[in-house]
Every structure is written in structure tokens, then in C-alpha cells.
N, C-alpha and C positions, 0 to 999 in steps of 0.2 A: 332410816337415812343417817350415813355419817356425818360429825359434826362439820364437815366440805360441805356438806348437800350434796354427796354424791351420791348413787342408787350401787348397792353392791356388787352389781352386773356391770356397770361403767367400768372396772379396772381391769376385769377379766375380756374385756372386749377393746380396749385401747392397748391391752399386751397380743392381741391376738392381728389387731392391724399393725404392729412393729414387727412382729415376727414376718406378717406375708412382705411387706416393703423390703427387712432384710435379706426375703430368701432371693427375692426378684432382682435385688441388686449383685448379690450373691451369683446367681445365676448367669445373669449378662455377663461376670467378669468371669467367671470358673466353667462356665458349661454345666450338664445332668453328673458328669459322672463327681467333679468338682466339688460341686452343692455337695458338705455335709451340712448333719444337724450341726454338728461344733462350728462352724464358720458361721450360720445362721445364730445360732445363741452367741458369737462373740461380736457380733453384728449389729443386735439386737439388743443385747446390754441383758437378754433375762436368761434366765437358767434351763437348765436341758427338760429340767420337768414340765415348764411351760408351755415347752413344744408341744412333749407328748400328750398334755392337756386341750390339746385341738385338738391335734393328727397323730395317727396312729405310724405314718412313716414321709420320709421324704418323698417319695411318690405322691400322697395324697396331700399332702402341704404345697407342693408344686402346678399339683392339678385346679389348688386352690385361688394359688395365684393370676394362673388365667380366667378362673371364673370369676371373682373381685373383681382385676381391673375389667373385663370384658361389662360385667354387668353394672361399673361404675361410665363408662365408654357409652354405652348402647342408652344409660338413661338421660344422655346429654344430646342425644344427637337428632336433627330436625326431624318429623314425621315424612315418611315416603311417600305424600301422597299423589296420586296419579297426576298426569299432566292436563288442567282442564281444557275441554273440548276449544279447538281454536288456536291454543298455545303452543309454540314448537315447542318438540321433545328437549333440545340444546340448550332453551332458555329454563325450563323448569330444572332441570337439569344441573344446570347451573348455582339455579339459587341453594338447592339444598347441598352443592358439594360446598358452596364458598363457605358453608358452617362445619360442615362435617370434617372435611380434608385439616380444617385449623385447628380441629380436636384433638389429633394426633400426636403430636408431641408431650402432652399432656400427661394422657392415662396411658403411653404405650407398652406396660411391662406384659398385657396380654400377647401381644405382637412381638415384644421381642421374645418372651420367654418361648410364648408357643413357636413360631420359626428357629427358634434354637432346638427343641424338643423334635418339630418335623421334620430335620433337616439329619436326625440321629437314630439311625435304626436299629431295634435291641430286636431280643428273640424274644422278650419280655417286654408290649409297649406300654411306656410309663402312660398313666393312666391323664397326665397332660398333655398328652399330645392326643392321644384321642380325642379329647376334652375341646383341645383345638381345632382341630380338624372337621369335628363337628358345629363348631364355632365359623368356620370358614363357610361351611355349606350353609347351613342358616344364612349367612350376607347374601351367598350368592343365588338361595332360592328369593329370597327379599327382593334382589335387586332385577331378578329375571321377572318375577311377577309384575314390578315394576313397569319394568320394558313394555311385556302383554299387557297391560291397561294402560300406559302411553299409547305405545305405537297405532297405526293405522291397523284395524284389523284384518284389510286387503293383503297388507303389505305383511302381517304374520301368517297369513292364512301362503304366501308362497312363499316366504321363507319362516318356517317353524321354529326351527331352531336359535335365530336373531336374537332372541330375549335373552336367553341361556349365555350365546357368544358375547354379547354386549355387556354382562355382569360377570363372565370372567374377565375380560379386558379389564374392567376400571379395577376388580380385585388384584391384576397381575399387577397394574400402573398403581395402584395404592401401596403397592408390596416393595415397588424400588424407591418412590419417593419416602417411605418411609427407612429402609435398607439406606438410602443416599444421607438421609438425615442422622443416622446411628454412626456412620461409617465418616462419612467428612462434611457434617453440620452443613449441607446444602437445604436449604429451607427456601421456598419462592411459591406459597401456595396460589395465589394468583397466576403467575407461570403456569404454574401444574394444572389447575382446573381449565384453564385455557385450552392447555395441549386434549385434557380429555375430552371433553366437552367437542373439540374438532375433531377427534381421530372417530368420536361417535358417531359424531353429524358424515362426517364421509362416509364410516361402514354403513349408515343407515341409509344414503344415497345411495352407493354402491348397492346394497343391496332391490330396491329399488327402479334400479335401474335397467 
């Protein structure tokens, strides 16, 4: 141990969180093609070799940064679990968005970087957006599964599909509240959970119906 008290792995692991923060800030202002390593090492205050002492290229340094914030995001956020018997879907619904939805601003560099990466088509896909992408389906098998262990099983049994439709919507609605907040700092998460929380409760009546 050095005379700090620090463990020799502490400094090579707090160089390696400055670099993923500068590439993701990097990123937001420059875009894929933007991001270099130089702009991320002049970003970052360390040197070119430090990079390449993680990552072997800006691809996988990028791919990096949405798995970080993603898996710093996902260990904060309430448990999904089912709505218990008796409970409307709306209310249980409710409670776990009013925590989740105010996470967002937080750890968003998954979000924003990956929506920068999926919105950019190469003949080569960087290997973070992939990264993403499969990051998006995981929420939204998550949040379908959800659905089918809420829902009435009458009511999935003639609409199949409802669970599926019901966890793209709130990912579509999570996607411009947080695009609104990037773009012109509109934040009103109480608002937002509202609005979702109804447009649900009507497609689940509608469906229903």
C-alpha cells in the first residue's frame, strides 16, 4: 500500500473513469465521427497511452461508455415488481415510474450517447450502438414481462400483444422526455408520469373494451 493508503489498482481505475466521462462529454458535443482519442486525452487531462491501456480503439471506448452509465442507471432503479393481486396496473405503475423517470438526468450519457450512435448509420456498426440497442430490448422485454404478470390474464389472453405495445410506448415517451430535457431543459417529471400513467390506463381500457 502507498504511503496514501491507496491500493495500486485505485489510480489506474479513477484514470479509467475520467477518460469514459470525457469521451461521453466528447461525444454529446462532437458526434461518432468527432470523438477522437486527442479530444478525449485533452479532455481528460491524461495521455494517449492511457487510453490505449483500457481500449484498444474509439469504438470500444464508446461502447464502453454506454455500458458504465447503463449499468450504473439500472443498479439505482426501483425493482419491477408485478402489480399485486387487487392493485390497479396505473397505481403500481406509478410508483415505480415516480423513481425511475427522476433518475434520468442523472446517469444519462447511456442515452444520450447511444441515441447519437442509433440515429448514425455506418457500413461498419460501431460496436456501441449495438451495445445500445440491445440495451433498449432488454427494457423493453423487462417492461413487457411486466405488463403479462400485471395485467388481467383474460384481457392478455385476447389481446397478446398489449404487453409488447404498452413497454414500447412508455420507452417511446421516456425517449422525448428525455430528448426535451437535452434539447431545451424541459423537466416536469410529475407531469410526465401523469401523462403516462393515462395514455396506459386508456390503451388498457381500450383494449378491453
Amino acid at each position: 500500500m502507498s504511503p496514501a493508503g491507496r491500493k495500486p489498482r485505485e489510480q489506474p481505475e479513477s484514470s479509467r473513469l475520467r477518460i469514459l466521462k470525457a469521451a461521453a462529454q466528447v461525444a454529446a458535443e462532437r458526434g461518432y465521427e468527432g470523438t477522437t482519442i486527442a479530444r478525449i486525452c485533452e479532455r481528460s487531462g491524461l495521455p494517449v497511452s492511457s487510453v490505449y491501456w483500457f481500449y484498444k480503439d474509439k469504438d470500444e471506448l464508446l461502447a464502453e461508455v454506454v455500458a458504465h452509465s447503463f449499468n450504473e442507471w439500472i443498479g439505482d432503479q426501483p425493482a419491477w415488481d408485478p402489480a399485486p393481486p387487487g392493485t390497479p396496473v396505473g397505481e403500481s405503475l406509478r410508483r415505480i415510474l415516480n423513481r425511475s423517470v427522476r433518475s434520468l438526468p442523472s446517469t444519462p450519457e447511456f442515452l444520450r450517447t447511444g441515441h447519437m450512435l442509433a440515429l448514425e448509420h455506418r457500413e461498419t456498426e460501431p460496436a456501441g450502438r449495438v451495445l445500445f440497442l440491445q440495451v433498449r430490448a432488454r427494457v423493453r422485454a423487462d417492461l413487457s414481462n411486466w405488463f403479462r404478470l400485471s395485467l388481467d390474464p383474460r384481457l392478455i389472453a385476447e389481446n397478446p400483444g398489449l404487453p409488447d405495445h404498452l413497454a414500447m410506448l412508455i420507452i417511446i415517451l421516456t425517449d422525448g422526455l428525455f430528448l426535451a430535457h437535452q434539447i431545451a431543459d424541459f423537466w416536469d417529471p410529475d407531469a410526465f408520469v401523469d401523462l403516462i400513467v393515462i395514455t396506459v390506463e386508456n390503451a388498457i381500457a381500450v383494449a378491453g373494451s
